[in-house]
Backbone and ligand atoms as CSV (ligand in chain L), in Angstrom:
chain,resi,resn,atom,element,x,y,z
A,1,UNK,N,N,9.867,34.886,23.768
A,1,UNK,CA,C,8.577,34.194,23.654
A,1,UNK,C,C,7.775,34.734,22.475
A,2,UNK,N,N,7.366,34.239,22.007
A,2,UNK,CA,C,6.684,34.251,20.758
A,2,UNK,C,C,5.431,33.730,20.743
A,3,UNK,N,N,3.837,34.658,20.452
A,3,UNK,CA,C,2.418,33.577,20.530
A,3,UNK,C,C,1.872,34.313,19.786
A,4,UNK,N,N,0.835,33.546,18.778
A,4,UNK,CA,C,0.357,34.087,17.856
A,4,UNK,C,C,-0.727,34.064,18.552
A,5,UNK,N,N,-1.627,35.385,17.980
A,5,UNK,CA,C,-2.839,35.987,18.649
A,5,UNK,C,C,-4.466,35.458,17.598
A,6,UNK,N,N,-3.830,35.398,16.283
A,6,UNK,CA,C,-5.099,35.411,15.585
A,6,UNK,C,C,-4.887,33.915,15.018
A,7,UNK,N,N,-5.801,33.258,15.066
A,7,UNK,CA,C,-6.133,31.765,14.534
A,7,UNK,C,C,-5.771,32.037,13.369
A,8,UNK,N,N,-4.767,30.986,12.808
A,8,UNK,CA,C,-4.030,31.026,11.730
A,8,UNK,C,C,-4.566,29.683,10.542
A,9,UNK,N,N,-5.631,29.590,9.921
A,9,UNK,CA,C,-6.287,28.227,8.949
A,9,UNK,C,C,-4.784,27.229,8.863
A,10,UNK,N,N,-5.040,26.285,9.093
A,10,UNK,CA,C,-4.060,24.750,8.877
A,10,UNK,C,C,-4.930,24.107,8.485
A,11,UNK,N,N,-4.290,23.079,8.219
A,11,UNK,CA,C,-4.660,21.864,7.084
A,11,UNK,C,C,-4.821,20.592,8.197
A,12,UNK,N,N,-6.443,20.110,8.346
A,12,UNK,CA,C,-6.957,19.306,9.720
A,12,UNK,C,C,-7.382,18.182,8.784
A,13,UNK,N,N,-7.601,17.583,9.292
A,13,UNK,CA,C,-8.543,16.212,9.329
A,13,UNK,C,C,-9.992,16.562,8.959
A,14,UNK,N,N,-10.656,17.230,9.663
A,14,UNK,CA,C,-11.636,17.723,9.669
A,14,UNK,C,C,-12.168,18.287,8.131
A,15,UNK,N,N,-11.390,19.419,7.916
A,15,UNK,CA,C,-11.448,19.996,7.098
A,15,UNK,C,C,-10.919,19.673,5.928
A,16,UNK,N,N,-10.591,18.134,5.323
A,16,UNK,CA,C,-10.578,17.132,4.081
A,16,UNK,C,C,-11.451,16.113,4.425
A,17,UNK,N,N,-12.091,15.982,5.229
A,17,UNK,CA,C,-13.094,15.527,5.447
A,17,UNK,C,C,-14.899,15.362,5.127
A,18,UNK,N,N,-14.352,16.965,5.571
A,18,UNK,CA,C,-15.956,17.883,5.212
A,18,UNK,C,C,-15.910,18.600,3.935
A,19,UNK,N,N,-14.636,18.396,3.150
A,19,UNK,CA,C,-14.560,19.151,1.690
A,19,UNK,C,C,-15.836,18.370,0.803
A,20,UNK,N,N,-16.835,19.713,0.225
A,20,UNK,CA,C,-17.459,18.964,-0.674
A,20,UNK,C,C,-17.014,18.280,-2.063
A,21,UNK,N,N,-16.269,17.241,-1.735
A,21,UNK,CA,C,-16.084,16.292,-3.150
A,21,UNK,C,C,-16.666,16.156,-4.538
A,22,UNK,N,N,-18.140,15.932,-3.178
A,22,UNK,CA,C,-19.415,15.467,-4.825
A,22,UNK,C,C,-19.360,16.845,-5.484
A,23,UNK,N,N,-19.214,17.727,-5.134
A,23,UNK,CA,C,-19.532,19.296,-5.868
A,23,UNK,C,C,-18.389,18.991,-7.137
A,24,UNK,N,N,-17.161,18.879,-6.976
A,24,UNK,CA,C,-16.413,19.334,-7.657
A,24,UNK,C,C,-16.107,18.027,-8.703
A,25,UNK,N,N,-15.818,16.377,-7.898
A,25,UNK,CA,C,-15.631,15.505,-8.494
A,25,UNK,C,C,-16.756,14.681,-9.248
A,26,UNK,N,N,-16.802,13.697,-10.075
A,26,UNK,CA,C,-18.045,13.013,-10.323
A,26,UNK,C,C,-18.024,11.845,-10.113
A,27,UNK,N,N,-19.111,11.102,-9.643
A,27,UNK,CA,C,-19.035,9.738,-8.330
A,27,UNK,C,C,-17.560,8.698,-8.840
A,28,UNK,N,N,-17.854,8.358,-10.696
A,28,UNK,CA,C,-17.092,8.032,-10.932
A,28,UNK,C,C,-14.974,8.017,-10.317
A,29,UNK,N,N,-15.123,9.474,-10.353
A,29,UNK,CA,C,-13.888,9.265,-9.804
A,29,UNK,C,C,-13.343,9.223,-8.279
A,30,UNK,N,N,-14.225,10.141,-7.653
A,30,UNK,CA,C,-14.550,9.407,-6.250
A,30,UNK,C,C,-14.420,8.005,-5.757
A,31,UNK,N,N,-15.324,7.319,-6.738
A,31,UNK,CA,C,-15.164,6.128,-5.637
A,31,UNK,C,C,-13.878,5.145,-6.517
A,32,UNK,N,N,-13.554,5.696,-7.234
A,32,UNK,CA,C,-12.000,5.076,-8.091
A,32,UNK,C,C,-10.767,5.622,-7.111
A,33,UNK,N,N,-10.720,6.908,-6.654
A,33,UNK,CA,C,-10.331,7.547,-5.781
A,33,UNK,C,C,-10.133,6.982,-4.342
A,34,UNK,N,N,-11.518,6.329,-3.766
A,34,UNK,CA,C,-11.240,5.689,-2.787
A,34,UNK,C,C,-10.564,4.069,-2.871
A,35,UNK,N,N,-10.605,3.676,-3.575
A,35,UNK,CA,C,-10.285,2.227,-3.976
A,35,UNK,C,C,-8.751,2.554,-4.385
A,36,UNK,N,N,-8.158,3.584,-4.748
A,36,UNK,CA,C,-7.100,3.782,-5.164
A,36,UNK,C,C,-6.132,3.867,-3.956
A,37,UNK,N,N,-6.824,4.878,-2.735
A,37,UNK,CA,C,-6.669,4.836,-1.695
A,37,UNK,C,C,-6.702,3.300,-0.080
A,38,UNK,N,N,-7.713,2.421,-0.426
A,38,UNK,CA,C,-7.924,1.378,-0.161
A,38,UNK,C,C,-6.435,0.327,-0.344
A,39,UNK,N,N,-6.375,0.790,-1.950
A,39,UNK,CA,C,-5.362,-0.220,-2.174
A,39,UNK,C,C,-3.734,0.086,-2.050
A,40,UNK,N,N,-3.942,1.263,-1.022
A,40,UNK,CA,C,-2.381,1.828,-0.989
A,40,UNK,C,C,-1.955,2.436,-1.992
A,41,UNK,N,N,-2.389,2.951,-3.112
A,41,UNK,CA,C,-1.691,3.640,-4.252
A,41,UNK,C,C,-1.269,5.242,-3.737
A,42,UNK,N,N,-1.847,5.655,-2.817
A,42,UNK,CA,C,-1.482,6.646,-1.962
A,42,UNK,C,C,-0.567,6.676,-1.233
A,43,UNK,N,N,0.692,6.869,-1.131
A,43,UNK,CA,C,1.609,6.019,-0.199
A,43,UNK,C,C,2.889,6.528,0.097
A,44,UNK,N,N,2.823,8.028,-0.002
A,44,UNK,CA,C,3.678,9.118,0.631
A,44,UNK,C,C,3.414,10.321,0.715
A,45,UNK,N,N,3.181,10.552,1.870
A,45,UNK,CA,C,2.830,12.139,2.685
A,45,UNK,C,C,3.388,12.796,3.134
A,46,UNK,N,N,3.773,14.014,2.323
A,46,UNK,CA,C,4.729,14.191,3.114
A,46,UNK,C,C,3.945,16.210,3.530
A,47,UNK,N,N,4.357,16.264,4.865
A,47,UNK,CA,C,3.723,17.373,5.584
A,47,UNK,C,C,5.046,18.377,5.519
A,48,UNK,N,N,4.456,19.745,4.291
A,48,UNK,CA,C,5.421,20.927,3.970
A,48,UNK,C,C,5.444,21.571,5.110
A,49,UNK,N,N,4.413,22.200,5.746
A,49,UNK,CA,C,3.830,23.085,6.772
A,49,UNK,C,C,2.823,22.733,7.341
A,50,UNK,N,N,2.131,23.409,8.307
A,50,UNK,CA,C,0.532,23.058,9.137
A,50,UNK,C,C,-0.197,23.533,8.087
A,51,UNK,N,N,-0.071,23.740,6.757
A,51,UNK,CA,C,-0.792,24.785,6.026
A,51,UNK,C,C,-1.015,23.492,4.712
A,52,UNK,N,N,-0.434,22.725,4.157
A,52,UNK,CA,C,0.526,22.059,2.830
A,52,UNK,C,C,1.050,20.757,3.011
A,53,UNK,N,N,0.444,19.877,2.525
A,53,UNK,CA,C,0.383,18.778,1.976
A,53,UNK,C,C,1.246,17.799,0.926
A,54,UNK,N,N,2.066,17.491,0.716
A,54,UNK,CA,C,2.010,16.734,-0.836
A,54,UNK,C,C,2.018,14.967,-0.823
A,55,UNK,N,N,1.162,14.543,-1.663
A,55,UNK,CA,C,1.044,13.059,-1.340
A,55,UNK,C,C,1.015,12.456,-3.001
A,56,UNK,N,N,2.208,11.320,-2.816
A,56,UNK,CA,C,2.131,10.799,-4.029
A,56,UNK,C,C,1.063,9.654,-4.099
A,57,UNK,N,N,0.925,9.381,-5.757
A,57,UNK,CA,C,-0.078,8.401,-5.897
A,57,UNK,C,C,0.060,7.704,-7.202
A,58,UNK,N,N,0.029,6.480,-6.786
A,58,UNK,CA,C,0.162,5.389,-8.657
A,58,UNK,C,C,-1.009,5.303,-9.025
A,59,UNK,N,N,-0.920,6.059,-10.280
A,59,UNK,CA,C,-1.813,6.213,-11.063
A,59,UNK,C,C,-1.997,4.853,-12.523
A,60,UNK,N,N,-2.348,4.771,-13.285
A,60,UNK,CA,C,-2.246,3.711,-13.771
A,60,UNK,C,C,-1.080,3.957,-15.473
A,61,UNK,N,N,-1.113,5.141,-15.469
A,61,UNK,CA,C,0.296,5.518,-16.138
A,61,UNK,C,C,1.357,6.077,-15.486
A,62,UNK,N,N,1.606,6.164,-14.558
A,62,UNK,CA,C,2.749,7.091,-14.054
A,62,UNK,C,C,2.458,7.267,-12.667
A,63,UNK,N,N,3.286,8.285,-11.617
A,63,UNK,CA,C,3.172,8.223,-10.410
A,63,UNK,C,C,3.247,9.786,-10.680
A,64,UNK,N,N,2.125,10.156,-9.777
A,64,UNK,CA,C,1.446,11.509,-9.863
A,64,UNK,C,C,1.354,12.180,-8.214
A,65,UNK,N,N,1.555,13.585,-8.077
A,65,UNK,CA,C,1.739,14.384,-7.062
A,65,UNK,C,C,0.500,15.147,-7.237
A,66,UNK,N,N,0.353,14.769,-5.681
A,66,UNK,CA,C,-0.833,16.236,-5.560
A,66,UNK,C,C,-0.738,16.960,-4.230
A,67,UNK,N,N,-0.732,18.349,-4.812
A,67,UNK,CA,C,-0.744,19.015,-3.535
A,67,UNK,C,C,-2.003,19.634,-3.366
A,68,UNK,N,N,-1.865,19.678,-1.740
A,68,UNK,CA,C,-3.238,20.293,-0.566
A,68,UNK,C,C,-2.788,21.035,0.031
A,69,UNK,N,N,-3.652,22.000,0.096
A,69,UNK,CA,C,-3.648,23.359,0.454
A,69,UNK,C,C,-4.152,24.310,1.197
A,70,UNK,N,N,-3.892,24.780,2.488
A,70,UNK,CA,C,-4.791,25.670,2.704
A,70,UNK,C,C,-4.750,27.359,2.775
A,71,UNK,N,N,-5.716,27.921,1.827
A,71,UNK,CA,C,-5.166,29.527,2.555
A,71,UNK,C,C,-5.344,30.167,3.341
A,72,UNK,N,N,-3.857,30.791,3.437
A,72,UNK,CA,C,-3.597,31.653,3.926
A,72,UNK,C,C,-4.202,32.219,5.275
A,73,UNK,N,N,-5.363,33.036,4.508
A,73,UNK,CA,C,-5.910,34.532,4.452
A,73,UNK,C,C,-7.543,33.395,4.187
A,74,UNK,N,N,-8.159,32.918,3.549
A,74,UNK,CA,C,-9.444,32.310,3.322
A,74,UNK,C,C,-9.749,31.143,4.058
A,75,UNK,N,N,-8.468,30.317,4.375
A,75,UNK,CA,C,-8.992,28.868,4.825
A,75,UNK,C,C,-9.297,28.047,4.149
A,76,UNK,N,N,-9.447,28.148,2.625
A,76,UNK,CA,C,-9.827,27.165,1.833
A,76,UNK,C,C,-9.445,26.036,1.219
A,77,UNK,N,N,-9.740,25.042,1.229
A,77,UNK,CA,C,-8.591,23.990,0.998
A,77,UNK,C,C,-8.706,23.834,-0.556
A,78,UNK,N,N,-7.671,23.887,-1.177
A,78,UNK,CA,C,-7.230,23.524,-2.973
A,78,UNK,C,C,-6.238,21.983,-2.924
A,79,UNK,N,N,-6.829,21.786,-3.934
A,79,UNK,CA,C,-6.103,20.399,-4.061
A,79,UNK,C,C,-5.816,20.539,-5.847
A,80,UNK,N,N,-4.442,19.899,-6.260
A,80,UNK,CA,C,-3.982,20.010,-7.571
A,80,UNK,C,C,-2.936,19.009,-7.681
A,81,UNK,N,N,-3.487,18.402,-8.485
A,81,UNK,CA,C,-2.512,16.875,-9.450
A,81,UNK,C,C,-1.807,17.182,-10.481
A,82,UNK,N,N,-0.967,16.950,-10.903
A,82,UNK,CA,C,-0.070,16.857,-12.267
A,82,UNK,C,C,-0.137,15.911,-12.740
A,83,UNK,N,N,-1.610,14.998,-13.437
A,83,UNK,CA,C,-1.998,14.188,-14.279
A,83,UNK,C,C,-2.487,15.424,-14.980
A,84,UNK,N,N,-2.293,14.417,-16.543
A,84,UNK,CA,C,-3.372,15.540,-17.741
A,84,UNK,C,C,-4.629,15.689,-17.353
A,85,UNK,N,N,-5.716,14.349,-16.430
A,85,UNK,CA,C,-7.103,14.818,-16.409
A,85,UNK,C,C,-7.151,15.766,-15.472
A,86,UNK,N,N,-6.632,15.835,-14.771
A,86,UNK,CA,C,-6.465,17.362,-13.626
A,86,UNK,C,C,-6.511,18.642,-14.133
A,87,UNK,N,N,-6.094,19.329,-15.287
A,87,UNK,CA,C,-6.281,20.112,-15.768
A,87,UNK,C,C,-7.551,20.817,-16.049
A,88,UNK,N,N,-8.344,20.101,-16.260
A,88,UNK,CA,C,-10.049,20.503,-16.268
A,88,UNK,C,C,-10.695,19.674,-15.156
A,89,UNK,N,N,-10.285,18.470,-14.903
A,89,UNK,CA,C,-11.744,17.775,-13.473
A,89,UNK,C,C,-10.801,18.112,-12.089
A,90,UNK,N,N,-11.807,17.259,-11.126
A,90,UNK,CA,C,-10.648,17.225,-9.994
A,90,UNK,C,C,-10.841,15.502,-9.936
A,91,UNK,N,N,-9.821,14.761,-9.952
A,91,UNK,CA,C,-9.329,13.693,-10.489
A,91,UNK,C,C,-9.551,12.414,-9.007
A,92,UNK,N,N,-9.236,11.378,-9.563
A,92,UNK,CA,C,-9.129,10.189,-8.417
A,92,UNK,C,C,-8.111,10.682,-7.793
A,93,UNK,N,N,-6.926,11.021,-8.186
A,93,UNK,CA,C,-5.445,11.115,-7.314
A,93,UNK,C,C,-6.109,12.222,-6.532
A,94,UNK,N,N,-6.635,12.937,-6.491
A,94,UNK,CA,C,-7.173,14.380,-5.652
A,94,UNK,C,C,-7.809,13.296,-4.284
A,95,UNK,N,N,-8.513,12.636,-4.500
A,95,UNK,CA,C,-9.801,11.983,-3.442
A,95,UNK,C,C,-8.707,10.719,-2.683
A,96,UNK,N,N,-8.003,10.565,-3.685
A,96,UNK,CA,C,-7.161,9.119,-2.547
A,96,UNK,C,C,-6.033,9.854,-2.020
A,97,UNK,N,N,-5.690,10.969,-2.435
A,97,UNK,CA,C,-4.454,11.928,-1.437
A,97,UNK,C,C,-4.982,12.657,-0.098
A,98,UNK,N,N,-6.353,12.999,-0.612
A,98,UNK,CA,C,-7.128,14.000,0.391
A,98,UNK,C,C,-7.575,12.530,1.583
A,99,UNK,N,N,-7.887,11.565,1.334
A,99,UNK,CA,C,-8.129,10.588,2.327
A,99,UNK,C,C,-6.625,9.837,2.802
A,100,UNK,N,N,-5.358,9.841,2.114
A,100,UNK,CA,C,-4.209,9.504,2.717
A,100,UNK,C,C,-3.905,11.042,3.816
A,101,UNK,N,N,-4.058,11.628,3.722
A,101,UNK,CA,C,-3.188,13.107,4.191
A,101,UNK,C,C,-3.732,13.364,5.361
A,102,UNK,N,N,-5.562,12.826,5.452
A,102,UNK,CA,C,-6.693,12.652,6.479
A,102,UNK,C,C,-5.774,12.108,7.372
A,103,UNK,N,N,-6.201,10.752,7.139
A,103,UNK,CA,C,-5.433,9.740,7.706
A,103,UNK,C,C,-4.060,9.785,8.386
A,104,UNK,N,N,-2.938,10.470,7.611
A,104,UNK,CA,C,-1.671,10.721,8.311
A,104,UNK,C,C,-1.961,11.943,9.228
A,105,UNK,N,N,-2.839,12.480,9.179
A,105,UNK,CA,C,-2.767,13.938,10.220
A,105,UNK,C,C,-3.826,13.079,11.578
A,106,UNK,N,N,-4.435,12.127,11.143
A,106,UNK,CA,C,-4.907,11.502,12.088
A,106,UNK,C,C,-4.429,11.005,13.025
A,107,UNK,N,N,-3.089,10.066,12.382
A,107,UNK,CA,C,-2.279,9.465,13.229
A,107,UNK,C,C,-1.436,10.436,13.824
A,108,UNK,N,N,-0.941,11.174,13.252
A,108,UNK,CA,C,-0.108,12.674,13.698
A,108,UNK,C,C,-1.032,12.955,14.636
A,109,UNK,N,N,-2.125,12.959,15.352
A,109,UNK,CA,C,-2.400,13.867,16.003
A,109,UNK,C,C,-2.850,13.008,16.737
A,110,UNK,N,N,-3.213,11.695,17.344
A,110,UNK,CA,C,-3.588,11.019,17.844
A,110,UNK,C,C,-2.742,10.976,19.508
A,111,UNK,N,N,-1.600,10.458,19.556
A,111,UNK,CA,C,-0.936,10.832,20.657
A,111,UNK,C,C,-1.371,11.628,21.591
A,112,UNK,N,N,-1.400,13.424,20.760
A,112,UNK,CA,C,-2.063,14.016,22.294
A,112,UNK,C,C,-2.964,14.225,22.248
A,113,UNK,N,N,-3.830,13.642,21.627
A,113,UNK,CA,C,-5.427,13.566,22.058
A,113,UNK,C,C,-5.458,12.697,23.215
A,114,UNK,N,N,-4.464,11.752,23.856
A,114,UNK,CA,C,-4.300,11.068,24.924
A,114,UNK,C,C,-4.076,11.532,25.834
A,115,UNK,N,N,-2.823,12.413,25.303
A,115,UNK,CA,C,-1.728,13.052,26.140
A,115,UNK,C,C,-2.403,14.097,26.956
A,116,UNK,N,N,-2.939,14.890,26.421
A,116,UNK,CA,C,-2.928,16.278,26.529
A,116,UNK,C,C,-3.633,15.974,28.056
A,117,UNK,N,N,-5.085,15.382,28.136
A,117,UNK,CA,C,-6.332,15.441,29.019
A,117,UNK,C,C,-5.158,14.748,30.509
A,118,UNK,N,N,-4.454,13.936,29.983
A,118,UNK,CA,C,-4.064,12.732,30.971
A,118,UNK,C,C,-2.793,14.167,31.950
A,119,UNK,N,N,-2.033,14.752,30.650
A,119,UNK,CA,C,-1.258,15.424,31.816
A,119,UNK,C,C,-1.781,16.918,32.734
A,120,UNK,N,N,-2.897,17.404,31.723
A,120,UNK,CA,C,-3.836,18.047,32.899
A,120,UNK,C,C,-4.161,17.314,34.314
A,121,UNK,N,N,-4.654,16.362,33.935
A,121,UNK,CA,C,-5.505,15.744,34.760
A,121,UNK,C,C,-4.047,15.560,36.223
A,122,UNK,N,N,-3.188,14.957,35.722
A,122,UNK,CA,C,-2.210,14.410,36.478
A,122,UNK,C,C,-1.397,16.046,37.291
A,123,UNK,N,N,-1.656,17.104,36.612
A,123,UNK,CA,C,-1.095,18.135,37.495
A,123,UNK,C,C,-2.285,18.524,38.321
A,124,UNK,N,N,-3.158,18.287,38.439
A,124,UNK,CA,C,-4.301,18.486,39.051
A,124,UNK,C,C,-4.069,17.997,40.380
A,125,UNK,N,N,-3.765,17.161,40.538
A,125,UNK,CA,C,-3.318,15.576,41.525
A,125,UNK,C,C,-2.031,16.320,42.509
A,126,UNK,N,N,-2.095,16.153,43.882
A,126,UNK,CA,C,-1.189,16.410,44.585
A,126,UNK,C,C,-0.037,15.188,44.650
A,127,UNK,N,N,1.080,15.833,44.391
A,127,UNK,CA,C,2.122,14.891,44.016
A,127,UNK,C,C,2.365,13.030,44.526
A,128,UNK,N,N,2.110,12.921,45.916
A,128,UNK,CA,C,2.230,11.571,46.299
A,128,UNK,C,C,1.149,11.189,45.836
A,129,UNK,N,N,0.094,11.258,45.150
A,129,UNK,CA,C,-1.245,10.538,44.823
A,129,UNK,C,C,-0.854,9.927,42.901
A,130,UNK,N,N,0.067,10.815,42.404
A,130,UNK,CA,C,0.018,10.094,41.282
A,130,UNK,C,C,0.813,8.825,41.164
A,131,UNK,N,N,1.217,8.043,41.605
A,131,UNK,CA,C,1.323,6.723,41.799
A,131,UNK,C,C,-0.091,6.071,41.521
A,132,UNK,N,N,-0.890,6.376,42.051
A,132,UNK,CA,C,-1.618,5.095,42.531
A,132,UNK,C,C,-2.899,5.899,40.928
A,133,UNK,N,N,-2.838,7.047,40.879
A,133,UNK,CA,C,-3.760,7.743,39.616
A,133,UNK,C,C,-3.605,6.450,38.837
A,134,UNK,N,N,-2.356,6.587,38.147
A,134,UNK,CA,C,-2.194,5.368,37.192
A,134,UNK,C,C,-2.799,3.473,37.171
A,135,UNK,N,N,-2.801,3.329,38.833
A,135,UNK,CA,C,-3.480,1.843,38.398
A,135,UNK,C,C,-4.993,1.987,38.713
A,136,UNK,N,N,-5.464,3.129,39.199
A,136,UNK,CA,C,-6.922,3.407,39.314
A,136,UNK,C,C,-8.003,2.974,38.079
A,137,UNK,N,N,-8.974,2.060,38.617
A,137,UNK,CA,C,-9.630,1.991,37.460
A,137,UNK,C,C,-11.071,2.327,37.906
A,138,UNK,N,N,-12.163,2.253,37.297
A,138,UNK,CA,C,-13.841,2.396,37.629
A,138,UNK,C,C,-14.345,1.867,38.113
A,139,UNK,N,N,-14.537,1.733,39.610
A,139,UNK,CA,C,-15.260,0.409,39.828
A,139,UNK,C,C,-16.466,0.274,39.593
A,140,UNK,N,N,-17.589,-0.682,39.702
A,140,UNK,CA,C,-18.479,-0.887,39.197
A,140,UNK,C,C,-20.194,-0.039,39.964
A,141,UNK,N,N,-19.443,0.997,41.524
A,141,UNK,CA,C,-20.117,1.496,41.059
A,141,UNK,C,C,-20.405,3.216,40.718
A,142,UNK,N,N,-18.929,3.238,40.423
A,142,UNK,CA,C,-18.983,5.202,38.791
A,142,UNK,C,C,-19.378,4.416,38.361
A,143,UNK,N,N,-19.625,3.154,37.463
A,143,UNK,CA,C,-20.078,2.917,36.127
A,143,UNK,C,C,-20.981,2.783,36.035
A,144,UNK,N,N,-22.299,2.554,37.567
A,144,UNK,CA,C,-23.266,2.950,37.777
A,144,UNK,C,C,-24.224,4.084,37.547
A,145,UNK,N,N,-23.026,5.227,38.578
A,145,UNK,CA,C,-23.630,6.154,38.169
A,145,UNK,C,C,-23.514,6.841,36.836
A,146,UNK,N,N,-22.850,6.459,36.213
A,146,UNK,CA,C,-23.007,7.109,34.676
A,146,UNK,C,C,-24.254,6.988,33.839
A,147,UNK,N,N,-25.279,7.599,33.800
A,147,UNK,CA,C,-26.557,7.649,33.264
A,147,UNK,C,C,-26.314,7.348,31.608
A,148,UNK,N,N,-26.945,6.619,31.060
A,148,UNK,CA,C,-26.967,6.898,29.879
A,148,UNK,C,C,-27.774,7.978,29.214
A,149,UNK,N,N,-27.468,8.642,28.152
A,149,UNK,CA,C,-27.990,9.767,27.665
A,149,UNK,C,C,-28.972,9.344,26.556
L,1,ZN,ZN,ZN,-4.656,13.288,-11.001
């Protein structure tokens, strides 16, 4: 058995999400970035590790790689293209990879955000009762008592 003890930084949804963009990019390529993304030019993700990213993207000369990153040891997420404007900015291919990679870890992770609550819930349940768990629905009046907040 094997369990790691200390929270180890991965590469979330969350956290390409909440990356400050505007800091680094300028609106210009941002929102070229998202439209690039919009229009599918983003359109292979492929997941190295829980840590690492790489997502290709058609650029309007060539088809360009960018990898995402997180460290290690800091948590910080880096993102890097192999277009020439990448070299000094952080580029459209950066903003439509970081919103494809979102997106695929979204769907990647979606499942047991279902899963997870439903098979707690269901070991909770003394065995002849989960039959009927499953066609149980709310009747109208839990939906009563549910206060709005
Ligand atoms: Zn680029």
């Amino acid at each position: 058995m094997f369990y790691t003890t200390l929270p180890m930084p991965s590469l979330t949804p969350e956290l390409l999400d909440n990356f400050p963009y505007s800091q680094y990019a300028d609106p210009q390529s941002i929102q070229r970035g998202r439209a690039y993304f919009k229009d599918g030019r983003a359109w292979n993700v492929e997941i190295i590790n829980d840590r690492k990213a790489i997502c290709f993207v058609d650029g309007e000369t060539g088809e360009y790689e960018v990898t995402i990153e997180v460290g290690k040891k800091s948590g910080a997420l880096s993102l890097d293209c192999n277009c020439p404007y990448a070299e000094a900015h952080f580029c459209k291919h950066m903003i439509a990879a970081a919103l494809a990679v979102s997106e695929y870890l979204k769907e990647e992770m979606f499942p047991w955000k279902i899963m997870m609550p439903l098979l707690f819930h269901l070991l909770h349940l003394p065995p002849a009762a989960t039959g009927k768990a499953n066609s149980r629905k709310l009747s109208p009046l839990h939906r009563a008592n549910q206060r709005p907040i």
